[in-house]
N, C-alpha and C positions, 0 to 999 in steps of 0.2 A: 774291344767293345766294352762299354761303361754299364755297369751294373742300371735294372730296369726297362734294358735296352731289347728291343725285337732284332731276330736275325734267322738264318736260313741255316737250318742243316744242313748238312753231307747228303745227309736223306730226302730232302725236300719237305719238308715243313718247317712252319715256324714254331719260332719256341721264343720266349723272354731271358734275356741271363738272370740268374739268380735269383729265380723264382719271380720275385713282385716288380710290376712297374713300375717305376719312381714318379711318384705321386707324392705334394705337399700337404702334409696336416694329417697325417695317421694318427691313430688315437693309440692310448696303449689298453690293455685289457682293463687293469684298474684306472683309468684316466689320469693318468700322472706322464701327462705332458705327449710330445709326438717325436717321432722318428727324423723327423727332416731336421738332416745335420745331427743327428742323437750319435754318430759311429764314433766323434770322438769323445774323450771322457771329460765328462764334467757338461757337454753341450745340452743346452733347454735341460738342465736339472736330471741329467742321467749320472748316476753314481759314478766317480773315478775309478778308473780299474785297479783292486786292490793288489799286490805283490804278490801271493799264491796262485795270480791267475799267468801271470809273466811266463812266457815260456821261450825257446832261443827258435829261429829262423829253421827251418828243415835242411840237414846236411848231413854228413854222414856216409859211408861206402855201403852199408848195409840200405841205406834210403835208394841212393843211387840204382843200386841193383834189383831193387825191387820196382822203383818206378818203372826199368828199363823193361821188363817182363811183361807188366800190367800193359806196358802200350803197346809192348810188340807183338801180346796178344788181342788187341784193340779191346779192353778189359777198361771198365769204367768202374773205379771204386770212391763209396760213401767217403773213404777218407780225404781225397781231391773234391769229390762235388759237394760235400758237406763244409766242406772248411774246417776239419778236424783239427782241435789244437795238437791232439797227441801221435800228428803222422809221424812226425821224427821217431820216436820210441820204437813205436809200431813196427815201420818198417825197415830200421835198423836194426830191430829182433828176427825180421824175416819174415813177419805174420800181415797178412790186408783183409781188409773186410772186402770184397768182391760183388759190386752192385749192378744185379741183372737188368737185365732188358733196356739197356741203354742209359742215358745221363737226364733225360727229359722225363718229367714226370706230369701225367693231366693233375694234378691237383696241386695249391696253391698256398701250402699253410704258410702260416703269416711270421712261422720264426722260423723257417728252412732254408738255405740257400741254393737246394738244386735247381735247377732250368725248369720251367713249364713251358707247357704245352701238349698240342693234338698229333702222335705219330702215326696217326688213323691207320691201327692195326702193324707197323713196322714192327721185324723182328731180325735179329742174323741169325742164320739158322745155323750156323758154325759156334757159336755161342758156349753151347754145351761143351763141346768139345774144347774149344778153347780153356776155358774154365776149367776144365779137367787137367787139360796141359800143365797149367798153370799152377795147378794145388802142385802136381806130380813133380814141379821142377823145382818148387819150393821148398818140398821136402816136409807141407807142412803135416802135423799132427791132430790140429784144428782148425775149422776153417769156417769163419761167418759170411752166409750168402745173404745180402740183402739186395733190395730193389725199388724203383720208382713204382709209384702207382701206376697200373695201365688201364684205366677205365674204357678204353677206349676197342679191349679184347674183350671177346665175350665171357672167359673165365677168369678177366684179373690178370691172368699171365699165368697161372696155376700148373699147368701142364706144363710149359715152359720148364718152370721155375722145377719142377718136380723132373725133368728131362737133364738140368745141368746137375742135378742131386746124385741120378744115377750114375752119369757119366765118371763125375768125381768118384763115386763107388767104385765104379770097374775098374779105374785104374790106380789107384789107392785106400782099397778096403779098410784099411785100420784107420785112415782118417774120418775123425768125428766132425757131425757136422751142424752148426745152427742155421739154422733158417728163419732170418727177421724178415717177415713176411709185411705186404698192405693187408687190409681188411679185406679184399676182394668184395668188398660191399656189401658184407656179411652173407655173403654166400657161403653157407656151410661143406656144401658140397666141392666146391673150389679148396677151403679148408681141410676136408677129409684129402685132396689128393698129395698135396704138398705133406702132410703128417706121414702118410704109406711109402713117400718115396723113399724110406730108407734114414732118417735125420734120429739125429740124437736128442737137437734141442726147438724147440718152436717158441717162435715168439714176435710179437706183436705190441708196440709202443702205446701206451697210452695217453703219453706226454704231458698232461698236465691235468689237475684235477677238474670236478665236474664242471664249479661253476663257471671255469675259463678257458673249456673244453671249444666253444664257439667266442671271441673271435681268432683266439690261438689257432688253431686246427681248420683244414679247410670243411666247407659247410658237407661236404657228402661224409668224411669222417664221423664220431662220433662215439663219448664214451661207451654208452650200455652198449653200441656196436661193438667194440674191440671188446669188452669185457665178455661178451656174446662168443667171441669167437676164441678168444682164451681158453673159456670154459668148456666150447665144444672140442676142441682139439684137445684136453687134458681128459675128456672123457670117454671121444672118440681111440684113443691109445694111451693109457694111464702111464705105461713107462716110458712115455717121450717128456720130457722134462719142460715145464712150461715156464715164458719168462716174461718181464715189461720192462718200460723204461718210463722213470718220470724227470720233468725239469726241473728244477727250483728258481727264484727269483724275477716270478712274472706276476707277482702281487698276490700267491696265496698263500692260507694260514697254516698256521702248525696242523689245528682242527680240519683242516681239508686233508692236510696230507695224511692226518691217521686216518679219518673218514675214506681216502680211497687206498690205502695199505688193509683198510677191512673189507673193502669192496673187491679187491681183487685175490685174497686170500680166500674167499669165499667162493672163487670163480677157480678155484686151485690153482693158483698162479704159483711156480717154487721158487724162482728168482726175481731181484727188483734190482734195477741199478736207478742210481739219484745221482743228478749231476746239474752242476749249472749251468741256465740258460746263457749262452754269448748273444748279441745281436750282430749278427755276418753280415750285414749291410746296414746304411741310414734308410733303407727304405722298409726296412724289416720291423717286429716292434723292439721297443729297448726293453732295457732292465729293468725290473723296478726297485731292483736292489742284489748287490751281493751278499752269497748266503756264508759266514765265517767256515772254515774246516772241521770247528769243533761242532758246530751244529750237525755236519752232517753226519760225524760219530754220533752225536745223539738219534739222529733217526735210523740208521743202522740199528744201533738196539733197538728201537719200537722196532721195527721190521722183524728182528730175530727173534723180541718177544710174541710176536703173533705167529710163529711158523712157516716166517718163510727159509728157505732151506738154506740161501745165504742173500746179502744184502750188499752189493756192490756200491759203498758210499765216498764221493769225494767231489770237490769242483771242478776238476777238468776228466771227471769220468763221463764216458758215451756209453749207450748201449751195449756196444761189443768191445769195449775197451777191456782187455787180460782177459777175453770170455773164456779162453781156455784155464783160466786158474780161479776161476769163479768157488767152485766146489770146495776149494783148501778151508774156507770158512776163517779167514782170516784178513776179511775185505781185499783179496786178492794183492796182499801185499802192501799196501796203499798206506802211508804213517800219514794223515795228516795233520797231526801234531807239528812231522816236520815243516809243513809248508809257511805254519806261522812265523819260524826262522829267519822266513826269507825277506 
């Protein structure tokens, strides 16, 4: 099935692949040209992909065995639906990010490559349990739970999401756990329930700053929303450790990115990860530029200069990329000195 395309789930509904239909003449957020045909580099003036961003094919015996788990538990992870550069690493260390409530998401932002669409209310109720299996065979010590938006539940998935939290608990107590949660549409109270099920870490994306918050992000998203819901869940439970994630390279300024580094330290935010935007399909929007490795050492310091408690900085970092070595305060390992090498 060709990306943009409608098709039928397992479950019966439809859904789109990879989020956007393929439509000609998408604009990009700063108007620096359109998506159709932008996938490869250099196409209608999208930046050639720089050598730091190269990475090798997915292989590996530790890949292998991990893949083989995720789908024997019918386990959909952000690292497959998102198009993650760094699954090789990931899952030849042994570690996935684990994304609930299915592969389809109701909402549509314009630089993501999961599936949308309506699962009017679909859920596995085995779920939980699966998920639990699955930390407990891995052996892992951390474990990021994220998920699709569910607009389509009346709590977001909340309950859900706080139902696979425990699970994981019962059957591996010393594993720690984040939970990159949706906005559940700034329902706070959805918020409060995920925070109580027992997590270490909560967090919610903010992706890009204010002024390119909309056409980035789908239109129910919404900055002061996420920022809204950071701030409740840091104050709802102060020792739960609160996190974000921002993109770079979708046309905005140094000045935005300090501007929302002070907006959300003010919202108590303790973690930020920075990472570059890819464009995962031609129907997605492009790049408006790659951001160098040394640049993103330099906003790691702004970031550790205002307080935040570490600053996950590099271009092929995601949200949950090393989350468990976030805390080392040593940008999780990460030289990007070396990648200029390459």
């Amino acid at each position: 099935m060709r990306s943009g395309e409608k098709y039928l789930t397992p479950q019966g509904f439809t859904a789109i692949r990879d989020g956007i239909k393929a439509r000609p003449g998408l604009q990009s957020p700063a108007g620096g040209g359109t998506c159709a045909g932008a996938a490869e580099a250099g196409d209608r003036g999208t930046p050639p992909k720089p050598p730091w961003l190269r990475v090798k094919a997915p292989s590996g015996v530790g890949f292998g065995k991990v893949r083989a788990l995720v789908h024997e538990h019918r386990l959909a992870t952000v690292c497959e639906e998102a198009k993650c550069p760094n699954i090789a690493e990931c899952w030849n260390a042994g570690t996935a990010t684990l994304m609930l409530m299915g592969a389809v998401c109701t909402r549509a932002c314009r630089f993501c490559a999961v599936d949308t669409g309506n699962p009017h209310g679909w859920l596995d109720p085995e779920e939980p349990l699966n998920a639990a299996r699955t930390v407990e065979l891995m052996g892992l010590k951390y474990v990021v739970l994220t998920s699709v938006d569910r607009d389509d539940l009346a709590d977001g998935g909340a309950a859900h999401y706080a139902a696979c939290v425990r699970a994981i608990k019962a059957r591996s107590p010393a594993t720690a756990v984040e939970a990159l949660t949706p906005d559940f549409q700034g329902v706070l109270a959805a918020v409060e329930t995920v925070v109580d099920s027992g997590i270490e870490v909560f967090a919610q994306n903010i992706e890009t700053v204010r002024r390119l918050t909309h056409p980035v992000r789908d239109p129910r998203a919404g900055y002061e929303q996420t920022l809204d819901v950071l701030g409740h869940a840091k104050r709802h439970r102060p020792a739960v450790l609160t996190k974000t994630s921002l993109m770079l390279g979708l046309g905005e300024s140094s000045e935005e990115i300090a501007a929302t580094m002070d907006d959300l330290r003010r919202a108590g935010v303790d973690i930020l990860t920075l990472g570059q935007y890819l464009q995962p399909t031609r129907h997605h929007l492009p790049v408006e530029r790659f951001v160098p490795p040394d640049e993103f050492d330099r906003y790691r310091q702004w970031a550790l200069e205002r307080g935040f408690v570490e600053c996950v900085s590099g271009p092929l970092v995601r949200s949950s990329y090393r989350a468990e070595r976030a805390l080392e305060r040593n940008n999780a390992g990460l030289d990007n000195r070396a990648l200029l090498a390459r």
